[in-house]
C-alpha positions in Angstrom: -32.0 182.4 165.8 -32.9 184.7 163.5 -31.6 184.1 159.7 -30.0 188.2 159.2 -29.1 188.3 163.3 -25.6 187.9 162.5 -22.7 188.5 159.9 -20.3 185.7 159.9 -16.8 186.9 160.2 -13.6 186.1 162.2 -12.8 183.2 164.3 -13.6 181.3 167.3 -16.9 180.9 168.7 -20.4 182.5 169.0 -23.0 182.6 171.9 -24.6 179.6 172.4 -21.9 177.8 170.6 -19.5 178.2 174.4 -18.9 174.0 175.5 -18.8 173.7 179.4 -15.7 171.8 180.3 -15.2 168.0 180.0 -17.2 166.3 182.5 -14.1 164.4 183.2 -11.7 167.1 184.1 -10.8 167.0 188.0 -13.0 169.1 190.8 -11.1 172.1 192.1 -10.4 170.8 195.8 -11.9 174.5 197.0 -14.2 176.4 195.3 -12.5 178.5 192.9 -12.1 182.8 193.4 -12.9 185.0 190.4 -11.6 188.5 191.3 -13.7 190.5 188.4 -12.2 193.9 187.8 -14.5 196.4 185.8 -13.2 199.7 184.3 -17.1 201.5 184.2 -19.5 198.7 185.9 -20.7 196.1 185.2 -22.2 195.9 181.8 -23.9 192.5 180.0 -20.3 191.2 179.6 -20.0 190.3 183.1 -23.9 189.4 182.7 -22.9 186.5 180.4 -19.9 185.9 182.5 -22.0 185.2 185.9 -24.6 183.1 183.7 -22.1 180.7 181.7 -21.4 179.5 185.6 -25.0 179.1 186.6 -26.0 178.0 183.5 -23.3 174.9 183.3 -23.7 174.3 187.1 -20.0 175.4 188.0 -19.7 176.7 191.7 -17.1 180.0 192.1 -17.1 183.0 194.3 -17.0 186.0 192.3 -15.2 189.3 193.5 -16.6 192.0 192.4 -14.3 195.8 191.5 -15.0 198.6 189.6 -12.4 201.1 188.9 -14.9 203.3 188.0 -12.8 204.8 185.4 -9.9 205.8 187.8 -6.7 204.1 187.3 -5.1 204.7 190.7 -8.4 202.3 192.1 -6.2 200.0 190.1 -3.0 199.8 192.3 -5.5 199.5 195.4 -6.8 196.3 194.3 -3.4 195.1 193.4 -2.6 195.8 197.2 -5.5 193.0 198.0 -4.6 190.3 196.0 -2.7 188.6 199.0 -5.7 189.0 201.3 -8.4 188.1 198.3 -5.8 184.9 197.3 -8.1 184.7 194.0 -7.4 181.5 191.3 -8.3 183.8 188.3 -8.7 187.6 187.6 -11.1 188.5 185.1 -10.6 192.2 183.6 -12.8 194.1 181.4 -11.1 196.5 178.7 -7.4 197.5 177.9 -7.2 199.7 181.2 -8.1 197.6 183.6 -6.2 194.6 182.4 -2.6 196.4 181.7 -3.9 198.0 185.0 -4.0 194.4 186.5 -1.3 192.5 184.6 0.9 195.2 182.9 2.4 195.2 179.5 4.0 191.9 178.6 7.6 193.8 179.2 6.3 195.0 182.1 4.4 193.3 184.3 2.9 193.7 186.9 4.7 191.8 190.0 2.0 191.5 192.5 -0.3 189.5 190.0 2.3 187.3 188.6 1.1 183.6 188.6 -2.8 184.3 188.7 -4.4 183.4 185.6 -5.8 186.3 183.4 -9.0 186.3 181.3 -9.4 189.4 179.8 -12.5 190.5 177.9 -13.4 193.5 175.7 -9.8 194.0 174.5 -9.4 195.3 171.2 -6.2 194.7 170.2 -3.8 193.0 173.1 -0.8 193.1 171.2 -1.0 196.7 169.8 -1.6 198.0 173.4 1.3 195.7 174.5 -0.9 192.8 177.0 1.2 190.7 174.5 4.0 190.1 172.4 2.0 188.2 170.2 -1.0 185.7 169.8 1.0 182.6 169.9 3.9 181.4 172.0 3.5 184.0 174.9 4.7 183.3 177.9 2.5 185.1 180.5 -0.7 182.8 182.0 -3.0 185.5 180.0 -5.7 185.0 177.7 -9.2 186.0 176.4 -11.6 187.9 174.2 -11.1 190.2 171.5 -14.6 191.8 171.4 -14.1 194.4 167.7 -14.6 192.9 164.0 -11.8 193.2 162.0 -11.2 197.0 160.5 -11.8 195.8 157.2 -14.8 194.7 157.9 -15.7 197.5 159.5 -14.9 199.5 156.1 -16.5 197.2 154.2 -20.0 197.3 155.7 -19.6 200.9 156.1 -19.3 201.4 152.2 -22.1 198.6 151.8 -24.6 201.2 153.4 -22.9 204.4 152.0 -19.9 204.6 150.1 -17.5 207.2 151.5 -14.0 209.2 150.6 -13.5 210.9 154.0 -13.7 209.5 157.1 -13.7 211.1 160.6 -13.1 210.0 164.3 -13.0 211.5 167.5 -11.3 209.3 170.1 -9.0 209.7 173.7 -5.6 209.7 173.7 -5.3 208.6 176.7 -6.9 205.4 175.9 -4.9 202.5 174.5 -7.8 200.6 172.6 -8.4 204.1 170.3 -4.9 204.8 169.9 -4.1 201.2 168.8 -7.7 201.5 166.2 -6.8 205.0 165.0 -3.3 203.8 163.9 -5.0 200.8 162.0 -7.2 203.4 160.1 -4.4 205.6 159.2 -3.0 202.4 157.7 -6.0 201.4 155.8 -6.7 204.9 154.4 -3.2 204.9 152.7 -3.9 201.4 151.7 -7.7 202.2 150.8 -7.5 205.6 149.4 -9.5 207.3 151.0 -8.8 210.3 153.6 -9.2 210.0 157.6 -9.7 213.2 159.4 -9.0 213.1 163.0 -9.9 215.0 166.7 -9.4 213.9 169.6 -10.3 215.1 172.9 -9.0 217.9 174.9 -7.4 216.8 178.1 -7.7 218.2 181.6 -4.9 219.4 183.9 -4.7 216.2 184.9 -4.0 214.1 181.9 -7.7 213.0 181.7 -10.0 213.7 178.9 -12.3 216.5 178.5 -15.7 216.7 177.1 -15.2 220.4 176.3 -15.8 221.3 172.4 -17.3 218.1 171.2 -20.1 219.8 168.9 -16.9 222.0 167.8 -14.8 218.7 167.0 -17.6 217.3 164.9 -18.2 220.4 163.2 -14.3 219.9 162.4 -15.2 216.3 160.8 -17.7 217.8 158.6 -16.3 221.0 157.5 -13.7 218.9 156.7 -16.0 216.7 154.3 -16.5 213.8 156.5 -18.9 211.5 155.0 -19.2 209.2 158.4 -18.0 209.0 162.2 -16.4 206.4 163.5 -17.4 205.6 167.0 -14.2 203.6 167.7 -13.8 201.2 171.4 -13.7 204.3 173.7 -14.9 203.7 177.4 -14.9 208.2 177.4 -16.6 208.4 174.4 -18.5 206.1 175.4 -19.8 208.6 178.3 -20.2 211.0 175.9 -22.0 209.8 173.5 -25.3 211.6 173.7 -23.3 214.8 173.0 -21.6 213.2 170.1 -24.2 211.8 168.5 -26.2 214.8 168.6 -23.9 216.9 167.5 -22.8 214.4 164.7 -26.7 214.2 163.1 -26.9 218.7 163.8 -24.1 218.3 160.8 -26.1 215.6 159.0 -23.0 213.3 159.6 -23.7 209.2 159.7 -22.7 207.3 162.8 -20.9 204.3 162.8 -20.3 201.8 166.1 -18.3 199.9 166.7 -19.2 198.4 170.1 -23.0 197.0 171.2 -23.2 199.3 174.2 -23.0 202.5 171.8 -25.5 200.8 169.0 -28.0 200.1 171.7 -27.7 203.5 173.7 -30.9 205.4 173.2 -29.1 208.1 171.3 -28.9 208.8 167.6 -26.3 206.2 166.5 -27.0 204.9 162.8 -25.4 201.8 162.2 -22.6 199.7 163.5 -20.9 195.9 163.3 -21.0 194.4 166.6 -20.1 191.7 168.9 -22.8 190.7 171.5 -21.8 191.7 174.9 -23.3 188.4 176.5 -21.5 185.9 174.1 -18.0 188.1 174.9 -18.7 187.4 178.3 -19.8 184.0 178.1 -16.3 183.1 175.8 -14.7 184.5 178.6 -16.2 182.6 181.3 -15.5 179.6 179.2 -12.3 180.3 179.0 -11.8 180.7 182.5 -13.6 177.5 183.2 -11.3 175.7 181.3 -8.2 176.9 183.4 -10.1 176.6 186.7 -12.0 173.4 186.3 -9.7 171.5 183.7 -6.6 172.9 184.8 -5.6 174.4 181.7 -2.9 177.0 181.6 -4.1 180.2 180.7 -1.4 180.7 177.4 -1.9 177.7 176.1 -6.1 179.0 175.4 -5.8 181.0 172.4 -7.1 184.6 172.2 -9.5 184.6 170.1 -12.6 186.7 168.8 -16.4 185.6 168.2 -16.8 184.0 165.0 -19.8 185.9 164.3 -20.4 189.8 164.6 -24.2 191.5 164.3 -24.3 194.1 161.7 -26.7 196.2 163.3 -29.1 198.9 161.4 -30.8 201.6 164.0 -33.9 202.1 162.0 -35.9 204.6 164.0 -32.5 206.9 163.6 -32.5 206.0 159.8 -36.0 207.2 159.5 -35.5 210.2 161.4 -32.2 211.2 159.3 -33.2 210.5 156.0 -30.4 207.6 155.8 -32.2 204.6 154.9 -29.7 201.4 154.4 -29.8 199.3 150.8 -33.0 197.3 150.3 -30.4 194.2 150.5 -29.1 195.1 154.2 -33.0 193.8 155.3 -31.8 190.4 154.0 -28.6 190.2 156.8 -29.0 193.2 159.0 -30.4 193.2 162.3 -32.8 196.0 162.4 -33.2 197.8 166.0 -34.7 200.3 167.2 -34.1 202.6 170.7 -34.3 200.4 173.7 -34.7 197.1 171.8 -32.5 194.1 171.2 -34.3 192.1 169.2 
């Protein structure tokens, strides 16, 4: 591994760091059924997911569904779990898995008593999964897949101090809702100013990508000095508009999230878990309550230990944004369409 791949922050563990299960724990007496519910396909979570099975030699049946960003697919696959009988569902994101499981003072009837692994969760008790981290009842547990917003801050002032901050984020979408309230926090603890958009939102409740270039203008007009690309599956779908618009007003991007960092379009910098190592904490996880018999709230949720502050230098090159000489001693520098 390389020596500036990763930042060490948080807690728990780091990819290639995942133990299979004790070779002593009991055989399932059938092979165990993973229903796998997706909010936006498959992505290298579920990659790492598959692989920590085949990799440790542990036979399941996976079941694939995609919700394919549509809640109501949510309720249909609800409607199969007596058919499908699965021993675990594994969900990626905050919608599919309050989709799946509810919040924790409202769950979610039909899958009450199957085991939950959830990955790429932000915060699970600010969008209400859980109560809290310890001493929940519910057979739910998993992956928190976002560094802690301090750190966030901090390596954002490491490359470029700042004194305004903008984000564009959903409403409609738990994990930005639950981030932007943690950055309104830290700017009145910080001192320093967060300007906000948000989306406009259809007819139908859902989010719009109307006016983006005009929302970014906002940011900057404002005197924005960065964009936070929060944990947004939409933004996510937008980003190409976003971050073009966002380097038109000469405006610094910011990730948050691996799939944004490694898109091909003009994102600058961001700290990042790997999407492989979420998915293979996740598997290991659920390998633990399907092969050990471990209850699900008795696994803590945890996030990786270690989180890769990534620099994308063709964008830095192209903007004029070069990081500190000392972020070649610990960044990971990338460029479009590499992860190396």
């Amino acid at each position: 591994m390389k020596r500036r791949q990763f930042l060490a922050l948080g807690a728990g563990l780091a990819s290639g760091l995942v133990m299979p299960p004790s070779l002593a724990a009991p055989s399932p007496t059938r092979t165990p059924r993973i229903l796998m519910v997706t909010w936006r396909g498959e992505t290298a979570v579920e990659k790492g997911f598959r692989d920590y099975f085949r990799q440790h030699k542990l036979s399941v049946n996976f079941i694939p569904r995609d919700a394919g960003r549509d809640p109501t697919r949510l309720t249909a696959f609800l409607d199969e779990l007596p058919s499908l009988k699965p021993d675990l569902i594994y969900t990626w994101g905050t919608s599919a898995t309050l989709g799946m499981v509810g919040r924790h003072d409202a769950p979610k009837a039909a899958a009450a008593g199957i085991p939950n692994v959830f990955a790429l969760v932000t915060d699970p008790v600010g969008a209400g999964i859980m109560a809290s981290l310890s001493g929940q009842t519910r057979e739910i547990t998993g992956v928190i897949h976002v560094a802690p917003v301090d750190d966030q801050l901090a390596a954002i002032r490491r490359y470029r101090p700042f004194s305004k901050l903008g984000v564009l984020y959903n409403l409609k979408e738990a994990n930005s809702v639950v981030i932007a309230k943690e950055l309104r926090a830290r700017a009145a603890a910080q001192s320093f100013t967060l300007l906000e958009q948000t989306f406009d939102q259809l007819p139908s409740g859902q989010p719009s990508a109307e006016g983006i270039a005009a929302k970014i203008h906002a940011l900057a007009r404002g005197g924005a000095e960065w964009l936070y690309i929060g944990p947004d599956s939409f933004l996510f779908t937008q980003i190409a508009a976003v971050a073009a618009a966002a380097r038109r007003e000469k405006l610094p991007t910011f990730a948050t999230t691996e799939a944004v960092i490694d898109a091909p379009d003009d994102v600058l910098a961001g700290l990042v878990a790997p999407y492989r190592a979420v998915g293979e904490f996740a598997a290991h996880k659920a390998a633990q309550i399907l092969f050990e018999g471990r209850p699900a709230q008795q696994l803590p949720v945890e996030s990786l230990k270690r989180f890769s502050l990534v620099v994308r230098i063709d964008v830095a090159r192209k903007t004029g944004m070069l990081p500190p000489l000392e972020f070649f001693d610990f960044a990971e520098m990338r460029q479009a369409g590499s992860t190396s």
